[in-house]
C-alpha positions as CSV (number, residue, x, y, z in Angstrom):
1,X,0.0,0.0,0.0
2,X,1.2,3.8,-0.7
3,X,1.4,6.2,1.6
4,X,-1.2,8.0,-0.3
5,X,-3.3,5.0,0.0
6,X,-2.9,4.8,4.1
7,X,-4.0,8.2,4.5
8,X,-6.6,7.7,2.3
9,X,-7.7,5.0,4.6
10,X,-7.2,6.5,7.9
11,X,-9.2,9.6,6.5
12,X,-12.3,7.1,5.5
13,X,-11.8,5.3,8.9
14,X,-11.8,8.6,11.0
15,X,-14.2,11.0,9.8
16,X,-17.1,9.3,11.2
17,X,-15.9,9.2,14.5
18,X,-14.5,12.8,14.0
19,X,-18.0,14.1,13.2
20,X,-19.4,12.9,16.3
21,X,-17.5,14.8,18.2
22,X,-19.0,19.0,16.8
23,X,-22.2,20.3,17.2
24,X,-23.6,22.9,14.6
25,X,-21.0,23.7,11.4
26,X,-18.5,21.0,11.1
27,X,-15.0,21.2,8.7
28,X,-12.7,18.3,9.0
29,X,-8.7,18.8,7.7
30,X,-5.1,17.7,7.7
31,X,-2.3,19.8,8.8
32,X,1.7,19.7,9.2
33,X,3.6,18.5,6.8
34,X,0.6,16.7,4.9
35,X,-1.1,20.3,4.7
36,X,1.9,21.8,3.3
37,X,2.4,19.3,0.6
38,X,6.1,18.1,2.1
39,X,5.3,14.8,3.3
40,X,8.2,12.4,3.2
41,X,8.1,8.8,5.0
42,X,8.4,10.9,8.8
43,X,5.0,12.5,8.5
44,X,2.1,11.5,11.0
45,X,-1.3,12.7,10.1
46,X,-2.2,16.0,11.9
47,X,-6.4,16.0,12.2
48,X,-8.3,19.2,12.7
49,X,-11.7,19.3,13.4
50,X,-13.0,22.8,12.9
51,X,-17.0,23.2,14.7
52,X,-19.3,25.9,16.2
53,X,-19.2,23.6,19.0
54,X,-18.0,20.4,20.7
55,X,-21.2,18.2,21.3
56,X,-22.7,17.4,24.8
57,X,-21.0,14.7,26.6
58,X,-23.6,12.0,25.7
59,X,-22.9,8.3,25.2
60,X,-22.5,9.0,21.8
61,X,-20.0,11.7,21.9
62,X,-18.1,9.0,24.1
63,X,-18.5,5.9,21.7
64,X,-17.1,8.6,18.9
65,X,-14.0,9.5,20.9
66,X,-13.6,5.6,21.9
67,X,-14.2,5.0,18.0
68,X,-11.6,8.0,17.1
69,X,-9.2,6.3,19.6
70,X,-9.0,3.4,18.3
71,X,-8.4,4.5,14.5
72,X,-5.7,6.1,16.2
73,X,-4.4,3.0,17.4
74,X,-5.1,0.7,14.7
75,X,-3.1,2.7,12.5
76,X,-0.3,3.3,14.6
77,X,0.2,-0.8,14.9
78,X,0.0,0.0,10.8
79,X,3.1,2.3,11.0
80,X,1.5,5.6,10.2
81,X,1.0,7.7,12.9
82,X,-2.3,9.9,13.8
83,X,-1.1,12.8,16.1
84,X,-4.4,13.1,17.5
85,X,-7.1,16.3,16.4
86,X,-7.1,19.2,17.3
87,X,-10.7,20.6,17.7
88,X,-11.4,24.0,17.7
89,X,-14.6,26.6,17.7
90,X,-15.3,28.2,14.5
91,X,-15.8,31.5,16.2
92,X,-12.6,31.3,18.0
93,X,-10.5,30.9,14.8
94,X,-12.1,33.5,13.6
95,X,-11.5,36.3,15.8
96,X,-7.9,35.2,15.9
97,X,-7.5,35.3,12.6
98,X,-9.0,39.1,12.8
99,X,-6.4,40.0,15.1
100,X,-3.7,38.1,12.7
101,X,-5.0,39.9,9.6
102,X,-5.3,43.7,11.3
103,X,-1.2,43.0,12.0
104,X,-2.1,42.6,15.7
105,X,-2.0,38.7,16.1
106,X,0.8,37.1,18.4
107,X,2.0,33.7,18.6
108,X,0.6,31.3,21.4
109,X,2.7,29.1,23.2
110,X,2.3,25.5,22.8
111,X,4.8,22.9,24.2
112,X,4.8,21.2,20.4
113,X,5.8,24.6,18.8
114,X,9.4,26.0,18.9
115,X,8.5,29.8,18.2
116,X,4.8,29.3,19.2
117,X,1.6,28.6,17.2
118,X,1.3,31.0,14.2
119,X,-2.5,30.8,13.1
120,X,-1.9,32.0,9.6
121,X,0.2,29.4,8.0
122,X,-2.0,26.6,10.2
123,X,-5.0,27.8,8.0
124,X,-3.1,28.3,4.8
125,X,-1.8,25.1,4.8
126,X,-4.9,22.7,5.7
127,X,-5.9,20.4,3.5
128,X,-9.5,19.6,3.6
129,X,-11.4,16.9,4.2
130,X,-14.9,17.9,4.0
131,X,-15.8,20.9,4.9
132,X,-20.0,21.2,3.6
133,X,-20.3,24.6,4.8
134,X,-17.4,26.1,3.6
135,X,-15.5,27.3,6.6
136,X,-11.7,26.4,5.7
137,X,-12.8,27.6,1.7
138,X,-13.8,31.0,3.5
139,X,-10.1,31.5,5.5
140,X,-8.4,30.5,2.7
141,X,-10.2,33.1,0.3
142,X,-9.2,35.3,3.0
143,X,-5.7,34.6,3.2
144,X,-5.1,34.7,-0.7
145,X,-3.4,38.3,-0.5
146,X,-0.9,39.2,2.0
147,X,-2.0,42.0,3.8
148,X,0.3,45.3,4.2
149,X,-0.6,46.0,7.4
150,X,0.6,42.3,8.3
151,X,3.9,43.1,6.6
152,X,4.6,45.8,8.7
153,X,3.9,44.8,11.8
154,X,6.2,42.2,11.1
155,X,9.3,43.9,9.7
156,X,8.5,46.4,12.7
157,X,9.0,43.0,15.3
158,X,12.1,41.2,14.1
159,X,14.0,44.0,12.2
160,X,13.8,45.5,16.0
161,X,15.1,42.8,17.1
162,X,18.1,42.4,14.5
163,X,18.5,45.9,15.0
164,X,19.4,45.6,18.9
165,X,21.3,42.5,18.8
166,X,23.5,43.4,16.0
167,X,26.1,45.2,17.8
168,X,25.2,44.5,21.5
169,X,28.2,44.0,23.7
170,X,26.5,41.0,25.9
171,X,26.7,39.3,22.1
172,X,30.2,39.8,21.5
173,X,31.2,39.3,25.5
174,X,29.4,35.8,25.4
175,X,31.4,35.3,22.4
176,X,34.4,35.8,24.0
177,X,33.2,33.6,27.2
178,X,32.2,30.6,24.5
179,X,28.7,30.3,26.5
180,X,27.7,27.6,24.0
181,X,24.2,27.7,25.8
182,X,23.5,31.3,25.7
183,X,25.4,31.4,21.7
184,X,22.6,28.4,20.4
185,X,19.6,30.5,21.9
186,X,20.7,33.5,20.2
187,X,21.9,32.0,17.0
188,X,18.4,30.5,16.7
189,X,16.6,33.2,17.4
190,X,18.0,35.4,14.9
191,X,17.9,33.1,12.4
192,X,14.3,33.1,13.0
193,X,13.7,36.8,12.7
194,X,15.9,37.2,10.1
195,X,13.5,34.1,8.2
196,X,10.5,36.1,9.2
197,X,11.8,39.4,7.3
198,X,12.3,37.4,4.6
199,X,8.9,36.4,4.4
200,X,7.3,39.7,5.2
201,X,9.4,41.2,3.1
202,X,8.3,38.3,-0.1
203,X,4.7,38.6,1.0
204,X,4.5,35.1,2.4
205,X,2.9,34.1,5.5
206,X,5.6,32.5,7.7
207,X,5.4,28.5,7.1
208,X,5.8,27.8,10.8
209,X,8.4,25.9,12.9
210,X,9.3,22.4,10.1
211,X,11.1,23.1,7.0
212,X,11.5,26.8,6.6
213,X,14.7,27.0,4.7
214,X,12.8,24.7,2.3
215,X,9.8,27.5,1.8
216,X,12.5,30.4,1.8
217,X,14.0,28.7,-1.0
218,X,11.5,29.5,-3.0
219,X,11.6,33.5,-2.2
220,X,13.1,35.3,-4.8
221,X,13.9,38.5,-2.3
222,X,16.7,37.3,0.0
223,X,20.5,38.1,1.0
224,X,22.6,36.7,-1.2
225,X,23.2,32.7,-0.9
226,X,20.9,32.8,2.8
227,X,20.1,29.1,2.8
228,X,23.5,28.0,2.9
229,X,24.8,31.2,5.3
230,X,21.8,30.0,7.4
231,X,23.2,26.3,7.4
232,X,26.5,27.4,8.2
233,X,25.3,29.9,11.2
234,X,23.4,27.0,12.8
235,X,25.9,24.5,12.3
236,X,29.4,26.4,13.7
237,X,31.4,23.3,14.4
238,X,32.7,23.8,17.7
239,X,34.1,26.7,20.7
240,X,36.5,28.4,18.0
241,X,34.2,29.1,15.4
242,X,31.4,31.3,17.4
243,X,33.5,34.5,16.2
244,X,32.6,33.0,12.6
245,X,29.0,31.9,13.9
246,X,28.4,36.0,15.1
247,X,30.2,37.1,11.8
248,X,28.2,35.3,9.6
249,X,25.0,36.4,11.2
250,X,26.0,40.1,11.3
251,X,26.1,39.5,7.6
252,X,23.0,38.1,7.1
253,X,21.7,40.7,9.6
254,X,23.0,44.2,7.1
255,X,22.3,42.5,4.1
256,X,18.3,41.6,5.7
257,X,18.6,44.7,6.9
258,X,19.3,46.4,3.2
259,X,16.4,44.5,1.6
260,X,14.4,45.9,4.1
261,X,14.8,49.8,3.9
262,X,14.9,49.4,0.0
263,X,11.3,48.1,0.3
264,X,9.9,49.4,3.1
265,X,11.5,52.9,4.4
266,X,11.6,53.8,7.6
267,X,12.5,50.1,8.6
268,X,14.7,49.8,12.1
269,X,18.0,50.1,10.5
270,X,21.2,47.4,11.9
271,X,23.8,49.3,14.0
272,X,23.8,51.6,16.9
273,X,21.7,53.6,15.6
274,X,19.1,51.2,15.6
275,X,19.7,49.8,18.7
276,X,20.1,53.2,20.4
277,X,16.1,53.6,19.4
278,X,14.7,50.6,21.8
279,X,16.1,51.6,24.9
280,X,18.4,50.0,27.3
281,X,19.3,46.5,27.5
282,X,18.1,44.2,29.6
């Protein structure tokens, strides 16, 4: 059997179940890597189930949950994983994704994320089920244009945030000191403002947490080789090379930084100047 075939069969297997679980409207999708059209042999199947409400807690709802369960685990002794579903209230989507679209959205932490759950690419990237009502049809018409005002709220986030740690002297002093924890929480987080810039600055919602570099590929508005300077930056090689490690990212940092005030002026600029504009340090 294909992999295609095994999802195909899991889906037929746990819709059912999945519908007794929502009251009112009801959408049923994939997400992860299956939503994003990068599965490889690694991928689990990521349900959501998208209703007005959950329904009552009723023998049925339990036999559909028990039912759910066990698709779960029939499939797992198959060797393709279900990681569960998510369920969530229409409603609730909805007036997150107002925030997310008016440029005032933030992520929420999750213990499965790494940079916390970003709505937008979760309901870009679903692949439907069903969905009779047309719920997940109507976020994804919505999501079909980037919106400015998204844009600039994030350039206005991480470009701050390049800006600061560009030429902070904690950076360069921990350098110095080699505090290999302190150097991989930095080195990540740059990288990941320095990807969300990119995006912004393409007009592509960020794809979340699993296989950026593989999306930002694919954006034709970038520094100059920044998949492989990215590699390199997150992959140092040992104590001596963190001078490298901050060098490289300083790079990466001006030339981000250049894209940036070409397209959008007024941009937090890299240097001291930029970091003089957010205050003191911690």
């Amino acid at each position: 059997m294909t992999d295609d075939e095994a999802v195909a069969r899991v889906i037929a297997e746990a819709v059912p179940p999945l519908r007794g679980l929502a009251a009112g409207r009801c959408a049923i999708s994939i997400g992860g890597s299956r939503g994003k059209g990068i599965a490889d042999r690694h991928s689990d199947v990521d349900f959501r189930l998208f209703c007005d409400e959950e329904s009552r807690d009723t023998p049925e709802r339990r036999a559909a949950a028990a039912a759910f369960a066990g698709v779960v685990a029939v499939s797992r002794a198959r060797g393709l994983e279900i990681d569960g579903c998510w369920v969530r209230r229409i409603d609730d989507v909805e007036r997150e994704l107002d925030r997310w679209l008016a440029g005032g959205g933030t992520p929420t932490p999750l213990v499965w994320t790494v940079w916390g759950y970003h709505l937008l690419p979760d309901l870009a990237n679903q692949r439907v089920v069903e969905d009779p009502s047309g719920v997940i049809a109507g976020w994804h018409d919505r999501l079909r244009v980037y919106p400015e005002v998204l844009g600039r709220a994030v350039l206005d986030r991480h470009l701050a945030s390049l800006a600061y740690w560009r030429d902070d002297y904690h950076y360069r002093n921990k350098v110095g000191r080699g505090d290999v924890v302190f150097l991989a929480g930095i080195a990540a987080r740059l990288v990941h403002d320095l990807l969300q810039v990119v995006f912004a600055l393409n007009g592509v919602y960020f794809p979340g947490d699993g296989d950026a570099l593989r999306f930002a590929a694919r954006c034709p508005l970038k520094p100059p080789a920044f998949e492989e300077r990215v590699r390199a930056a997150l992959a140092p090689g040992g104590e001596r090379s963190y001078e490298a490690q901050r060098a490289t990212l300083v790079g990466l940092i001006d030339d981000t930084a250049a894209l940036a005030a070409a397209r959008a002026p007024g941009a937090p600029r890299s240097g001291k100047a930029g970091q003089a504009a957010l205050g003191p340090s911690r």
